[in-house]
KEKE-3310 file (N, C-alpha, C; in steps of 0.2 Angstrom, whole numbers, plus 5000, padded with zeros to 4 digits):
npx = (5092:5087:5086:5077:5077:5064:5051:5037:5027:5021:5033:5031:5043:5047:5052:5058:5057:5064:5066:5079:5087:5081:5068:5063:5063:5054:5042:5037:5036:5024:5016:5016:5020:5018:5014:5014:5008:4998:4996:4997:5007:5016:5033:5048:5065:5078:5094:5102:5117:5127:5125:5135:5145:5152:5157:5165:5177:5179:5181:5183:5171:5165:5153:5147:5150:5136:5126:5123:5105:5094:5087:5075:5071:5070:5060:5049:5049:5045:5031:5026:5026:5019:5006:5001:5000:4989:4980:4979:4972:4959:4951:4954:4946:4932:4917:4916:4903:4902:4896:4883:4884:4876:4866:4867:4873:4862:4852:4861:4860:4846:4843:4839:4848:4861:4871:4889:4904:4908:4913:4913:4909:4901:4890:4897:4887:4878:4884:4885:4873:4869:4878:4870:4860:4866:4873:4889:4902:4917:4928:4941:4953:4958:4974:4973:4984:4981:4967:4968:4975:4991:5004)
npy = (4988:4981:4984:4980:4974:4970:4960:4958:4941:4946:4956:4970:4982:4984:4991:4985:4986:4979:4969:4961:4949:4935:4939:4946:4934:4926:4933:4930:4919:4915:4924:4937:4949:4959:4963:4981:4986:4978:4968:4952:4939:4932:4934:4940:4941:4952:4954:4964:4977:4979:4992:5005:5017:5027:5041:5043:5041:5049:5064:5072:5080:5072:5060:5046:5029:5026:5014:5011:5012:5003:5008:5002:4998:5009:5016:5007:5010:5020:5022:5012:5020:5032:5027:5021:5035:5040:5031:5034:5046:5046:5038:5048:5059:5052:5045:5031:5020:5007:4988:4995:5000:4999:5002:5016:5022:5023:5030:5045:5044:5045:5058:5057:5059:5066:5074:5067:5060:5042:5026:5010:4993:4981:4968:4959:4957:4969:4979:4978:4978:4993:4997:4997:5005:5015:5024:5028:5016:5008:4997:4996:4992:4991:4992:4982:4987:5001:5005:5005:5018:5024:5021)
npz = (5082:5065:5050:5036:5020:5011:4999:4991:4985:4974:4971:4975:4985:5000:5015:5032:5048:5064:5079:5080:5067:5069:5076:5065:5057:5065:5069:5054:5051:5059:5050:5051:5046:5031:5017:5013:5003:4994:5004:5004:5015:5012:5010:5007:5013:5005:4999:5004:5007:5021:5033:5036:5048:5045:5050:5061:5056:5042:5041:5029:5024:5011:5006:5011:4999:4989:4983:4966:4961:4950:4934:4932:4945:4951:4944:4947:4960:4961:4954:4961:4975:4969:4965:4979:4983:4977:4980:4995:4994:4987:4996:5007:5002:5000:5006:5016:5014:5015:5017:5012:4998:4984:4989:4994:4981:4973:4980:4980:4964:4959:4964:4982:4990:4996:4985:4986:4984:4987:4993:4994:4998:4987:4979:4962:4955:4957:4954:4941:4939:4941:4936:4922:4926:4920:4934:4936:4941:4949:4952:4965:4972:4986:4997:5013:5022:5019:5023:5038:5052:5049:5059)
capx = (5087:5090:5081:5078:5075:5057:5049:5032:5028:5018:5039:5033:5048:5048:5057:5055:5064:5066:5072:5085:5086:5078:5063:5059:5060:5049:5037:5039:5035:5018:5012:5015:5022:5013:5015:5012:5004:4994:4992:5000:5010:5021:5036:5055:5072:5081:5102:5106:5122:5129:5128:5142:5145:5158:5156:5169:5181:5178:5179:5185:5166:5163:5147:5150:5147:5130:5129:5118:5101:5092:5082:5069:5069:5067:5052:5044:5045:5040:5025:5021:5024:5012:4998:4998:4997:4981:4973:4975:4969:4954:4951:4953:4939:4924:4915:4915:4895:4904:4891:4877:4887:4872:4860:4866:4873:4856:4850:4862:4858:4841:4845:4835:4852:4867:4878:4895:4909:4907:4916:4911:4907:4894:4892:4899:4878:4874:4888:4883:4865:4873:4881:4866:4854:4867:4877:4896:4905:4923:4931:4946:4955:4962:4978:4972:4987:4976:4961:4969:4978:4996:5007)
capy = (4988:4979:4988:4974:4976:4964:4959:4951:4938:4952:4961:4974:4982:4989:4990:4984:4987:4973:4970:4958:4944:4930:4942:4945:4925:4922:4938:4928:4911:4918:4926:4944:4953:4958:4967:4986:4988:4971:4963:4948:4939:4929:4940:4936:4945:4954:4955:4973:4979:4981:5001:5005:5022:5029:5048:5045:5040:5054:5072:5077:5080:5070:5058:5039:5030:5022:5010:5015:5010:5002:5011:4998:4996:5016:5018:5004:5010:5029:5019:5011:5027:5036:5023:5024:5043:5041:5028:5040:5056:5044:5036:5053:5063:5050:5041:5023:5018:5000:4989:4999:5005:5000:5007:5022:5026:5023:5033:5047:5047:5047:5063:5055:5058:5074:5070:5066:5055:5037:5022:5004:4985:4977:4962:4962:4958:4976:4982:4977:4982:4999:5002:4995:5010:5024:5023:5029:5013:5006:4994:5000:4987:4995:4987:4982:4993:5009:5005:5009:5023:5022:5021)
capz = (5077:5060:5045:5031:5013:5010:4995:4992:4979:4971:4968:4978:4989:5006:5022:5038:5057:5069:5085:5075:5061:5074:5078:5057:5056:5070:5065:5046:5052:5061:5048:5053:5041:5024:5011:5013:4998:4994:5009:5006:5021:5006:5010:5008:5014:4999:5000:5007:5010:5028:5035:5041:5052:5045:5051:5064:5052:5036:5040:5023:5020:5006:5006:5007:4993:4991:4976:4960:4960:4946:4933:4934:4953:4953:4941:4950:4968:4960:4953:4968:4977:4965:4966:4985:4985:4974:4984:5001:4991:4986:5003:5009:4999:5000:5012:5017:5016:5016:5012:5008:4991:4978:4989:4992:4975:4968:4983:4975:4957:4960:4972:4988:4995:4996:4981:4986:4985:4991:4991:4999:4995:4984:4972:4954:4953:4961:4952:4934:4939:4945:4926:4919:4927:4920:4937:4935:4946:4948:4957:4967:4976:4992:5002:5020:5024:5020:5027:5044:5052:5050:5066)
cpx = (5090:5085:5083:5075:5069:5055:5043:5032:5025:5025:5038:5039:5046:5055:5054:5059:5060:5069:5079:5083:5079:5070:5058:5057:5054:5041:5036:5033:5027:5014:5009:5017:5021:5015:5013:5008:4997:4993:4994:5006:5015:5027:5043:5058:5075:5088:5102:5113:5122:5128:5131:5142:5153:5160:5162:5176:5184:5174:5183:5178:5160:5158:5149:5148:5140:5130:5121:5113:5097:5089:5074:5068:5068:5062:5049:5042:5044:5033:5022:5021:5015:5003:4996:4996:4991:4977:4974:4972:4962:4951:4950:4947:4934:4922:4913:4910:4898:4900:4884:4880:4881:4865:4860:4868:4868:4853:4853:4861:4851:4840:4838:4843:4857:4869:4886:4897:4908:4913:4913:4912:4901:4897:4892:4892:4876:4879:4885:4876:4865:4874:4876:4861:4858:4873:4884:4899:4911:4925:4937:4948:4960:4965:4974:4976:4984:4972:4963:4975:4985:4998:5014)
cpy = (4986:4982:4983:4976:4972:4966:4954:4948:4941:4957:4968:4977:4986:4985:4988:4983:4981:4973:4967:4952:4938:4933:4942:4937:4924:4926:4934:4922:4911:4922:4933:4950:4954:4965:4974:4991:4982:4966:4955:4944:4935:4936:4936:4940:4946:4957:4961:4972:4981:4991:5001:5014:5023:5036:5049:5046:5047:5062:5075:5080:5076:5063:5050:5035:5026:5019:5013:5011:5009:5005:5010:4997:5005:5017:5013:5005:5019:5026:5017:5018:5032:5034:5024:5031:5044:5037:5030:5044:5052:5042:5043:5057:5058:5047:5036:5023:5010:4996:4989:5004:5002:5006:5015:5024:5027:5029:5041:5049:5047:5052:5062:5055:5063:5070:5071:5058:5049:5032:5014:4997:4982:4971:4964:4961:4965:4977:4983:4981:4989:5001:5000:5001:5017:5025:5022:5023:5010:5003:4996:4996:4990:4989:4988:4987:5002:5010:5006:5013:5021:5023:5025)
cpz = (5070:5055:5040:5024:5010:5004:4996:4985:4974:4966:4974:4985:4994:5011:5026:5041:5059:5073:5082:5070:5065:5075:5069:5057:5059:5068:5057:5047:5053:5057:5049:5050:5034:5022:5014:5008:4995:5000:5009:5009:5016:5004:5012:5011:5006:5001:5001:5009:5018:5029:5039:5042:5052:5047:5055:5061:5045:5041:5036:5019:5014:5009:5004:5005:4994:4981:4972:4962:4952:4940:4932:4940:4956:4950:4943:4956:4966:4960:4959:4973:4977:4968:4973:4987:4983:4976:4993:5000:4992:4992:5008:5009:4999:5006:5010:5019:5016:5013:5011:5002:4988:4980:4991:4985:4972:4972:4980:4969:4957:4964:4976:4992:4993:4992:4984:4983:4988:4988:4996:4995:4992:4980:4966:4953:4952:4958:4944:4935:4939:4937:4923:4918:4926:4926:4937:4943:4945:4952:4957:4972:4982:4997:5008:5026:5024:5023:5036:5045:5052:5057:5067)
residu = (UNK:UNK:UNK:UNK:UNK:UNK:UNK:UNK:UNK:UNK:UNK:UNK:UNK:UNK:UNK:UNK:UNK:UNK:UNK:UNK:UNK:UNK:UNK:UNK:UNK:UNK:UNK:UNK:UNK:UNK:UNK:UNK:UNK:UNK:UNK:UNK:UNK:UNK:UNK:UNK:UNK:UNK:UNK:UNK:UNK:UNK:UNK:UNK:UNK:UNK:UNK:UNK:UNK:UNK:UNK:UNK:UNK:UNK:UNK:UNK:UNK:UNK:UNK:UNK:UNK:UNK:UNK:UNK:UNK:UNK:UNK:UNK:UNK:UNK:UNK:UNK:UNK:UNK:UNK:UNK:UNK:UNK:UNK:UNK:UNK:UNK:UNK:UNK:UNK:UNK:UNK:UNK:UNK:UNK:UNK:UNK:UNK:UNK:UNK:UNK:UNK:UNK:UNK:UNK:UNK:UNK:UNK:UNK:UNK:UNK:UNK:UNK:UNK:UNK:UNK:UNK:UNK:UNK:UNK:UNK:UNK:UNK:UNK:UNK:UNK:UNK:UNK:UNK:UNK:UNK:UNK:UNK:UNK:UNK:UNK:UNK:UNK:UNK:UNK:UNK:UNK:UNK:UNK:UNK:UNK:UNK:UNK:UNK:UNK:UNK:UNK)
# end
């Protein structure tokens, strides 16, 4: 299994296992592997160090070394972090009406319908109409990666 370092043309950083280098390629080439956060298949290789298994070698204890990381490349993958925990919370507490969002939200503030949480799809038309009648709405672009269950 080869664990790789990816980046999409977006910057965002993850990982990702493979049988071997030849398998990412080929997964690459096909258009298989996409961002985990935006959804775009525009996805490079990022230089990583070798891991090397030293355990059998070091029994004085001591921890082997790992090289420093960035302080930009750490408060960007906290950030990305963060934002995905607030678009599962989000995704979690409402319900997908899909697209029937104007008409239910209308159906809501005019209580013809239980108030909660909703989320879905409309036009920036139905939208604009939406903030027009008073109607609190936001657009909230969700990775393709959230919208299904992780594996």
């Amino acid at each position: 299994m080869k664990v790789l370092d990816l980046k999409c043309s977006h910057e965002h950083r993850f990982e990702g296992w493979f049988a071997s280098t030849e398998e990412f390629e080929s997964q690459l080439s096909h258009g298989l592997v996409a961002c985990p956060v935006c959804s775009t298949a525009e996805v490079s290789r990022m230089p990583s160090a070798p891991r090397l298994n030293l355990s059998s070698s070091r029994n004085d204890g001591t921890p082997p070394h790992q090289p420093p990381v960035s302080d930009a490349a750490s408060d960007s993958n906290a950030l990305q972090a963060r934002a995905l925990r607030f678009l599962r919370e989000v995704l979690e507490k409402t319900e997908n009406v899909g697209d029937r969002f104007a008409e239910e939200a209308r159906r809501i503030h005019y209580n013809e319908a239980p108030a909660r949480n909703i989320r879905g799809v409309t036009t920036s038309e139905d939208a604009h109409a939406l903030l027009e009648e008073g109607i609190d709405v936001m657009p909230l672009p969700v990775p393709a990666a959230l919208k299904e269950p992780l594996q």
